[in-house]
C-alpha positions in Angstrom: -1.8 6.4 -13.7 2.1 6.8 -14.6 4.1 3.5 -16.0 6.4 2.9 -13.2 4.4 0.9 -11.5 3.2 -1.5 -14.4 5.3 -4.0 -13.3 6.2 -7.4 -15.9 9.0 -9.4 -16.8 10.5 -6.7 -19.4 10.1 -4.2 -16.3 12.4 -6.5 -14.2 15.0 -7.4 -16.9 17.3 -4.6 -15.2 16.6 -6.2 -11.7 18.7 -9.7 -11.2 17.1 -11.6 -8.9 20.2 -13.3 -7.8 22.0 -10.3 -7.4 19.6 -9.2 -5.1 19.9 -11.8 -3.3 23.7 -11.4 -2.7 23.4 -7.9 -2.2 21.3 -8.8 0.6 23.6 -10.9 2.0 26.4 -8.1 1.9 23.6 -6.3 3.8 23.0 -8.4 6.5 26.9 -9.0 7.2 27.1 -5.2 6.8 25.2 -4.5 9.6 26.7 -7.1 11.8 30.0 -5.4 10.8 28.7 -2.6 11.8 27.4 -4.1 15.5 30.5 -4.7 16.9 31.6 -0.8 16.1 28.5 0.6 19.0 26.9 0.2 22.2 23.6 -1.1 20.3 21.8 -0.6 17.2 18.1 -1.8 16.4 19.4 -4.8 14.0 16.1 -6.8 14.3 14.0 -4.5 12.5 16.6 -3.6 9.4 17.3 -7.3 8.8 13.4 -7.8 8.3 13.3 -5.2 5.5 16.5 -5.7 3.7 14.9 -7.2 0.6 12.3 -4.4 0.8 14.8 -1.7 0.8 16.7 -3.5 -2.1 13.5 -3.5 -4.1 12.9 -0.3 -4.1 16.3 1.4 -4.4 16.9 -1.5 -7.5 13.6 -2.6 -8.6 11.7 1.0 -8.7 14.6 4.1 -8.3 17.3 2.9 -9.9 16.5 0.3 -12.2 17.5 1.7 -16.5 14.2 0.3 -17.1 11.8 2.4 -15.3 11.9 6.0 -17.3 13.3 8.7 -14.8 13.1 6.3 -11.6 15.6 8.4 -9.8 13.5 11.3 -9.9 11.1 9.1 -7.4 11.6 9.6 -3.4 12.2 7.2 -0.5 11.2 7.6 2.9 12.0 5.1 5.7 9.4 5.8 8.2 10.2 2.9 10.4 13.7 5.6 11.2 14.9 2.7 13.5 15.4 0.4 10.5 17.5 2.8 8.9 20.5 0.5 8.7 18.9 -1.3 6.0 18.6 2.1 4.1 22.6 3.5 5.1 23.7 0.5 3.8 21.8 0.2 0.7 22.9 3.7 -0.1 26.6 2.9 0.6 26.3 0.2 -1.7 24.9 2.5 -4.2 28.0 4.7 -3.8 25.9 8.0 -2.3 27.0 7.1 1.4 30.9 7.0 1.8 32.3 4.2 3.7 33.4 6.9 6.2 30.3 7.3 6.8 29.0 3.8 7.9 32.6 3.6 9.9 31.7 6.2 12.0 28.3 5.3 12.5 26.4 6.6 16.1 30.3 8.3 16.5 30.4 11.9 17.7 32.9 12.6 14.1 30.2 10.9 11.9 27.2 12.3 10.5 24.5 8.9 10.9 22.6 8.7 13.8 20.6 5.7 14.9 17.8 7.0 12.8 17.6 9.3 9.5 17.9 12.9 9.2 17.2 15.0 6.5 20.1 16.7 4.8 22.5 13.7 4.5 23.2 11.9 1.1 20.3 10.2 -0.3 18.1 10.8 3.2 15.2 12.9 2.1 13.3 13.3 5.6 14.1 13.3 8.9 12.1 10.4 10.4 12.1 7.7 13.8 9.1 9.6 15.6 6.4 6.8 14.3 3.9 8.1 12.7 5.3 10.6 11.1 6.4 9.3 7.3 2.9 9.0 6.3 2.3 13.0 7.0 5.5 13.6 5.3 5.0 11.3 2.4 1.2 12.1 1.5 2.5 16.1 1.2 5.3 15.1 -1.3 3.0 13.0 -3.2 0.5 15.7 -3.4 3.0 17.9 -4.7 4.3 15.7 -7.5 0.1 15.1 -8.0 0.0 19.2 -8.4 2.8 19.2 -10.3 1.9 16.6 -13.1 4.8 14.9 -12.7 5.2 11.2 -13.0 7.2 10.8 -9.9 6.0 8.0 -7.1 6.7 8.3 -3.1 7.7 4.8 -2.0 7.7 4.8 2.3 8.6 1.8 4.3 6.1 1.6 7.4 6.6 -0.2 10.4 3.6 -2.3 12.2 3.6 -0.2 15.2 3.3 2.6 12.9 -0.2 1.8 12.0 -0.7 2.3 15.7 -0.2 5.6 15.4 -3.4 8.2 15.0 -1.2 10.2 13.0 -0.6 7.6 10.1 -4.7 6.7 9.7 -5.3 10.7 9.4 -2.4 10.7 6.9 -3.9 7.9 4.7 -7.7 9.0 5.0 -6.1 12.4 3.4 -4.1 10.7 0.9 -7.2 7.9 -0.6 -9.3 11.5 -0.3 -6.5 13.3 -2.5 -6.1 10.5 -4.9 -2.6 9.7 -4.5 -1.6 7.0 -6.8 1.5 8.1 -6.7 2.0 7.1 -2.9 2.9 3.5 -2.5 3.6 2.4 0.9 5.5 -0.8 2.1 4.5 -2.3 5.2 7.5 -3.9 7.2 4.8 -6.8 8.9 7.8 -8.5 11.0 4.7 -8.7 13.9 7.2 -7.9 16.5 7.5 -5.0 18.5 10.1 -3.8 21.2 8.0 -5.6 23.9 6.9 -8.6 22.2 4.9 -9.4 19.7 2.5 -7.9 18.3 -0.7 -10.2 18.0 -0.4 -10.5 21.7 -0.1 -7.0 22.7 -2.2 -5.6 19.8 -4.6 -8.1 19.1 -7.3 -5.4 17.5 -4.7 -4.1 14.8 -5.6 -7.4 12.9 -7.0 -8.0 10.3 -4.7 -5.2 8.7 -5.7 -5.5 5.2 -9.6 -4.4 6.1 -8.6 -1.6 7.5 -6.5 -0.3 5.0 -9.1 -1.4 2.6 -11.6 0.9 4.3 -9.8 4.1 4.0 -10.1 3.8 0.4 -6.6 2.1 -0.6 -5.7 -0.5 -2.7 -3.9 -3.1 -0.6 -1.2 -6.2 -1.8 0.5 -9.0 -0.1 3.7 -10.2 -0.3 6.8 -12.7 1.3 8.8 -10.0 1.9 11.5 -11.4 1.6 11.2 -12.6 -1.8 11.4 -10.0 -4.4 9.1 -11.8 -7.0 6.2 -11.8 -4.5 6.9 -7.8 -3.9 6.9 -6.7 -7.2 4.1 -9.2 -8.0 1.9 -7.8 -5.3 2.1 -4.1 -7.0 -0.2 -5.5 -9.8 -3.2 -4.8 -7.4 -2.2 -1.0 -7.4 -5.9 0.9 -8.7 -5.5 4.4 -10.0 -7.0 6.9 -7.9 -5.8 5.5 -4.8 -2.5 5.3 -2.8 -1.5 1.5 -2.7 0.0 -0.6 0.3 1.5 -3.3 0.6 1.9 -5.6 3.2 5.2 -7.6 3.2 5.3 -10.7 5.9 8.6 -10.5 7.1 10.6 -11.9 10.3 11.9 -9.5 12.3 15.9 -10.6 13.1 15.8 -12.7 9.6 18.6 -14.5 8.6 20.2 -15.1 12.4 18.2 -18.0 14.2 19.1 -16.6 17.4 17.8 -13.0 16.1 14.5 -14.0 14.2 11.3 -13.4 16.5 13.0 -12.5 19.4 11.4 -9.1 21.1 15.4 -8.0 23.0 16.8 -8.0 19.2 14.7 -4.7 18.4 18.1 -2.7 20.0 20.9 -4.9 21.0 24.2 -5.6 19.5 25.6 -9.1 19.5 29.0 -9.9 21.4 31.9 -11.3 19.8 30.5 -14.8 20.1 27.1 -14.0 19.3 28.9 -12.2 16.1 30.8 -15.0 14.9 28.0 -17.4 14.9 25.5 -14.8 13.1 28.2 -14.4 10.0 28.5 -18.4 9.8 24.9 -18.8 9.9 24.8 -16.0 7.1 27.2 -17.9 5.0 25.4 -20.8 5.2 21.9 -19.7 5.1 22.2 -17.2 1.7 25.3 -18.0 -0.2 
């Protein structure tokens, strides 16, 4: 197994918990920015996975204390939760504020989900069910390759709906892809409602995931500690998931939970009293 994902205290130094925290924040107003620019954009589901995002752009790709991080690849499966990822990588300087501007505009170049080709995007993804595919034939390359290079994917819960993504992972625990280390976006809301109600059969997740031969974790994920803590259950040999418990909409009470949040921008009312709850909530 490589030493990225050994994760300790020392491994973290380059990681500042409180600046993740306000980075998170610039996120979250980012996007609400960003709302009042189009029709619509699926805010519920990138507010749940800011902090996930954050971790693994900070914590695992570009953190000075992980050798040759930045040589590791990102997919955002969940493509509607891309927001979180555009303006992560804006923060990071490889997305120009031009580009965010003109989001969803017929001049810019970011849809409402990624595509492959534009700065720091390495797949084109939104179809769910696809990132596993995708991801389990980079890691396999790396694997081939002897490289020391991880494939971190963010996954949404109606992903693991999806035929596709079990067929991915039973080929992934049957390659042996340590390397692959998935992120589960658990927000347990879903475009028409939530999910324990109109999946009841996808719980227990854990089991499941179990069964196909992966190593599974649990984390708050929206606390950074518990995400990087839960990466200590990672067992070489096998791809590693983790599921992160997160509320879909977090941050903006009249967001969190609520099923019409998955694609709706707020008005100009709605706006105002989302940044003020912000302000008060995480600075």
């Amino acid at each position: 197994m490589d030493n990225n994902l050994k994760f300790s205290k020392r491994n973290l130094k380059k990681f500042n918990i409180t600046d993740s925290r306000k980075r998170c924040l610039k996120y979250r107003r980012k996007l609400l920015d960003i709302s009042q620019t189009v029709t619509a954009l699926h805010a519920g589901g990138a507010l749940s996975s800011m902090e996930i995002v954050d971790f693994i752009y900070y914590g695992l790709i570009y953190n000075k204390n992980i050798p040759d991080g930045s040589k590791n690849t990102f997919l955002m499966s969940k493509g509607h939760g891309c927001m979180s990822q555009y303006i992560a990588l804006n923060e990071l300087g490889i997305l120009d504020d031009k580009h965010l501007e003109t989001y969803c505009k017929s001049n810019g170049i970011l849809g409402c989900h990624p595509d492959f080709g534009n700065p720091g995007i390495e797949a084109s993804t939104g179809s769910l069910g696809h990132g596993m595919g995708l991801a389990t034939g980079m890691a396999y390359f790396e694997k081939i390759n002897k490289t020391n290079n991880n494939i971190y994917v963010v996954l949404s819960d109606g992903e693991l709906q999806e035929g596709s993504t079990w067929e991915a992972m039973m080929m992934a625990a049957n390659l042996k892809l340590d390397n692959l280390i998935c992120f589960l976006d658990h927000n347990g809301s879903q475009s028409f409602g939530n999910t324990k109600i109109t999946h009841p059969k996808f719980y227990p997740i854990n089991s499941k995931i179990k069964s196909f031969n992966w190593s599974v974790g649990k984390a708050n994920g929206h606390d950074v500690r518990s995400i990087s803590s839960s990466l200590k259950n990672r067992k070489e040999n096998k791809p590693h998931m983790t599921i992160c418990d997160t509320i879909k909409g977090k941050g903006v009470s009249f967001m969190e939970n609520k099923p019409i949040w998955h694609y709706r921008s707020p008005n100009s009312e709605e706006y105002k009293i989302a940044i003020n709850e912000l302000t008060q909530v995480y600075s």
